[in-house]
C-alpha positions in Angstrom: 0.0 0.0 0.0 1.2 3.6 -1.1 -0.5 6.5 0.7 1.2 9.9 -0.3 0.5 13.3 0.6 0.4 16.1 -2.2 0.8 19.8 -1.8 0.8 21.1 -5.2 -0.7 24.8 -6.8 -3.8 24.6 -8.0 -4.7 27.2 -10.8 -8.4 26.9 -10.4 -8.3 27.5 -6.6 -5.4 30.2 -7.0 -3.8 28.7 -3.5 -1.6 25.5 -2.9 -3.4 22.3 -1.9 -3.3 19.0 0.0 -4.2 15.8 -1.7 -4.3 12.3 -0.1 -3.7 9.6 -2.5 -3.9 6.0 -1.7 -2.6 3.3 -4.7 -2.5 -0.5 -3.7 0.1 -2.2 -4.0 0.9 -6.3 -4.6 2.8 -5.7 -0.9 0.3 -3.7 0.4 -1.5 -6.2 3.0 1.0 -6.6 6.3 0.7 -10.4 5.8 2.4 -11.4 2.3 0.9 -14.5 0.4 2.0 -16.5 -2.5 -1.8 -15.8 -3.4 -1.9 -12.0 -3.1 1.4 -11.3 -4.8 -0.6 -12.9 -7.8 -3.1 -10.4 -7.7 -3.6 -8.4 -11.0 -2.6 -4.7 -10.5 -2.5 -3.0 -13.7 -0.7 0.1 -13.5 0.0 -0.5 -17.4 -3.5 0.1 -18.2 -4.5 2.4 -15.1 -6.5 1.6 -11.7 -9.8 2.3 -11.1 -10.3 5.5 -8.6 -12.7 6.8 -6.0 -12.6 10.4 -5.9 -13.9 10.5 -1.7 -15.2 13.3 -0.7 -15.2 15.2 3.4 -18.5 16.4 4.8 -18.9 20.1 6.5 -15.9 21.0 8.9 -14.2 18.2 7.5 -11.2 18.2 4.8 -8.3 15.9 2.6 -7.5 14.0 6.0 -10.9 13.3 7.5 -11.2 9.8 5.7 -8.3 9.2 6.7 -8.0 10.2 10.1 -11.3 8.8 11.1 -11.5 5.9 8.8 -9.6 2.3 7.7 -9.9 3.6 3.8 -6.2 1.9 3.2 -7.1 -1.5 4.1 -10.3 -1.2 1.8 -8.5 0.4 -0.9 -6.1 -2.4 -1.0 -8.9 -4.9 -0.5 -10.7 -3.6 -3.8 -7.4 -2.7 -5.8 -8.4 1.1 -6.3 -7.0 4.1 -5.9 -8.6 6.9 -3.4 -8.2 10.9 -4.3 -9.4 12.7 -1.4 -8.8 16.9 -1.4 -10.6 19.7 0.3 -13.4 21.4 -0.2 -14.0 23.5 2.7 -18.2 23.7 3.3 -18.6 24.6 -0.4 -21.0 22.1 -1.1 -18.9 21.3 -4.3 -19.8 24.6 -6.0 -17.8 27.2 -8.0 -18.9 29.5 -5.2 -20.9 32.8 -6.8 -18.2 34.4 -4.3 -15.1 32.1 -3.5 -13.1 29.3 -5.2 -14.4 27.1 -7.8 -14.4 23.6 -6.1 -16.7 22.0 -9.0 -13.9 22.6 -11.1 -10.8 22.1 -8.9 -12.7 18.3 -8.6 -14.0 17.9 -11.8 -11.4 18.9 -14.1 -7.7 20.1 -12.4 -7.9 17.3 -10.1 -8.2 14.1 -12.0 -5.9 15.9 -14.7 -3.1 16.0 -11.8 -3.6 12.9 -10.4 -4.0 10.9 -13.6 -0.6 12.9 -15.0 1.4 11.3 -12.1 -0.2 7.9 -10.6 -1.4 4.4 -12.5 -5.1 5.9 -12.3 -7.4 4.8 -15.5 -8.7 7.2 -17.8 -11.9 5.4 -18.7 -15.4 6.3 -17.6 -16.6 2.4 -16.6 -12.7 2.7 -13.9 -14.1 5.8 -12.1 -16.6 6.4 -9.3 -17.2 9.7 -6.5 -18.3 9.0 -3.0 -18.6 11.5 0.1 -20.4 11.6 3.7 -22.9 14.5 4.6 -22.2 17.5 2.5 -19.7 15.0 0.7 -22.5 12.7 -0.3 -24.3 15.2 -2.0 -21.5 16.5 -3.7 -21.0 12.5 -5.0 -23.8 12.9 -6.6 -23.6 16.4 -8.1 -20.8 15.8 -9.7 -21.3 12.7 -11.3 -25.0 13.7 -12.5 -23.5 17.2 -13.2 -20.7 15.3 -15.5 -22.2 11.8 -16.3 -20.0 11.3 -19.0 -16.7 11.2 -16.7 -18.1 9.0 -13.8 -19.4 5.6 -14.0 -21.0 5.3 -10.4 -21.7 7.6 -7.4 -22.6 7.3 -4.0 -23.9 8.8 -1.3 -24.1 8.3 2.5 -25.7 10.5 5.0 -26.4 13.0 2.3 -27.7 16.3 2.6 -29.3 15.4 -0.8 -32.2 18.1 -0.7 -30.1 21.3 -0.9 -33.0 23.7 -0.8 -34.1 21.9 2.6 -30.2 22.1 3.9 -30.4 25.8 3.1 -33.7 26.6 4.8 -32.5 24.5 7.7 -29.2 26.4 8.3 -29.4 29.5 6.5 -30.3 31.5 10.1 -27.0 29.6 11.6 -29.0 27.5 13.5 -26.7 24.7 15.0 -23.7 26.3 14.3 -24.3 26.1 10.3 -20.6 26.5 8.7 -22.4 27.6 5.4 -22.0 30.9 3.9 -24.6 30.6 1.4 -24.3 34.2 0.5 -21.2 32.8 -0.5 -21.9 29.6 -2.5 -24.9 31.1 -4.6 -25.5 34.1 -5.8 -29.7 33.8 -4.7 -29.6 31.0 -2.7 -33.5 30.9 -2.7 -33.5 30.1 -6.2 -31.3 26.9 -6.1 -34.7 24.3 -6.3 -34.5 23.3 -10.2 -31.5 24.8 -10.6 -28.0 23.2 -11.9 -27.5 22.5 -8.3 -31.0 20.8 -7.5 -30.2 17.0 -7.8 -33.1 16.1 -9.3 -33.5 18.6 -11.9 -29.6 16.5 -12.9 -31.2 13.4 -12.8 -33.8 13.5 -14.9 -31.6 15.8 -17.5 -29.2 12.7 -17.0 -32.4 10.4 -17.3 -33.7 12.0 -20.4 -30.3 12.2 -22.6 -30.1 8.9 -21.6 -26.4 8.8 -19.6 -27.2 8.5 -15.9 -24.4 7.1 -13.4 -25.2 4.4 -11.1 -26.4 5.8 -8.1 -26.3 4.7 -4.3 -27.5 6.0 -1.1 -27.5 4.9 2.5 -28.5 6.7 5.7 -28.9 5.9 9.2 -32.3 5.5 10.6 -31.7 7.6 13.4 -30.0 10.3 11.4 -30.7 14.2 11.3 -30.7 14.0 7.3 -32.7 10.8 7.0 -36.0 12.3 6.3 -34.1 13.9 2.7 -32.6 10.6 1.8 -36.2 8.8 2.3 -38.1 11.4 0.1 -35.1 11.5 -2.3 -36.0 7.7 -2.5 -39.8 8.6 -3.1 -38.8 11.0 -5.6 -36.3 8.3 -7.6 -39.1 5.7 -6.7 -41.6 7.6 -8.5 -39.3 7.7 -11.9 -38.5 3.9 -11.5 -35.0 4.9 -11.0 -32.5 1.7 -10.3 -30.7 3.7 -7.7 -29.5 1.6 -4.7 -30.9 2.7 -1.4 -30.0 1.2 1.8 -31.0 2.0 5.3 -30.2 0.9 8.3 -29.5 1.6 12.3 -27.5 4.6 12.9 -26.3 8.0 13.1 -24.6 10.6 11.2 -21.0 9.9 12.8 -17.7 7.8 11.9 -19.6 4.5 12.8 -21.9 4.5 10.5 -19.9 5.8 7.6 -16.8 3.2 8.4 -19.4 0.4 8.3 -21.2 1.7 4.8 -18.0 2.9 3.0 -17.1 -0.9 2.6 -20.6 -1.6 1.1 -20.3 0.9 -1.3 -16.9 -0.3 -2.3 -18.3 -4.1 -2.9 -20.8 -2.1 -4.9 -18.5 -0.1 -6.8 -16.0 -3.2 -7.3 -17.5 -6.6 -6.4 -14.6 -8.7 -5.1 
């Protein structure tokens, strides 16, 4: 297992950056088999990659701080990106940096120009917790043509109901949402509404896979069940899974492998 730590310039943010990237390795597991040196690693041909996103107040290290990402990433034979996004919601901000294209354009250009990582569609797949998991699935319904699957967990998937929930500050709300949209009450069937993506995605006929799982006893559950009515009602094949939990590091550990057997079935 290779995990490496990136401080480079990015041109779209205008400020240096921190990237944690994880690439497996035939070595990678501490105990070293005749079987797993046999594995298939093709860094020829590229890896696939997880571009993992942080929630609010997290940033690059959270997943790894807080998580056991390595051991999965080496389990699955992919490669994890992970970068910061401050509480951006994955926007270029109407006033601040543009995160949607730091993620959706500089980064995979950097990262693909210096690691085995696979240029292909099917080899690439988003994933974030909280603000994270809708930001999974904004970008890959806002670029469907560059990510094969997306998943969400815990995600504040209604973004109009996330903004009239915090936009007083209520709970300590880190979002500026003066900030991140220029009239934040307009964002309902705008470019950042997730369903007005999904059934553009839907109707030119090039929708991601899509997954979502929340805890039962989390704060953002009631948006991840009527996001399920909503895809429910368009006979969407989106994978929604639900189960007993919160929105903390418990939960997430224990549903980040299930998305990865999703993503890459062993």
């Amino acid at each position: 297992m290779a995990s490496m730590n990136c401080h480079y310039y990015s041109f779209s943010l205008k400020r240096t950056v921190d990237v944690n990237v994880i690439i497996p390795t035939p070595e990678g597991n501490e105990q070293i088999t005749s079987e797993e040196t046999k594995k298939s690693y093709p860094y020829d041909t590229g890896l696939p990659v997880l571009y993992l996103l942080h929630g609010a107040y997290g940033d690059y290290s959270s997943w790894m701080r807080f998580s056991n990402i390595e051991r999965y990433a080496q389990k699955h034979c992919v490669a994890v990106v992970m970068a910061s996004a401050d509480n951006s919601f994955y926007q270029d901000m109407y006033l601040g940096n543009n995160y949607f294209t730091f993620f959706t354009e500089e980064l995979p250009a950097f990262v693909k120009s210096i690691f085995p990582i696979s240029k292909r569609r099917e080899d690439t797949f988003v994933a974030g917790l909280s603000m994270g998991g809708y930001g999974a699935w904004y970008l890959g319904l806002s670029k469907p043509e560059q990510y094969a699957k997306a998943a969400s967990l815990s995600g504040a998937l209604d973004i109009e109901m996330t903004y009239e929930r915090t936009k007083d500050g209520e709970g300590g709300s880190p979002f500026r949402w003066d900030l991140i949209f220029k009239n934040p009450t307009d964002v309902l069937g705008s470019d950042a509404d997730l369903i007005t993506l999904y059934d553009r995605c839907e109707k030119a006929g090039n929708l991601p896979e899509l997954y979502f799982a929340c805890g039962t006893e989390d704060f953002v559950y009631d948006m991840n069940t009527a996001m399920k009515a909503q895809l429910d009602e368009r006979g969407s094949k989106a994978v929604y899974v639900e189960g007993p939990g919160n929105h903390d590091w418990d939960f997430w550990e224990a549903y980040i492998q299930k998305v990865l057997q999703w993503m890459l079935p062993l």
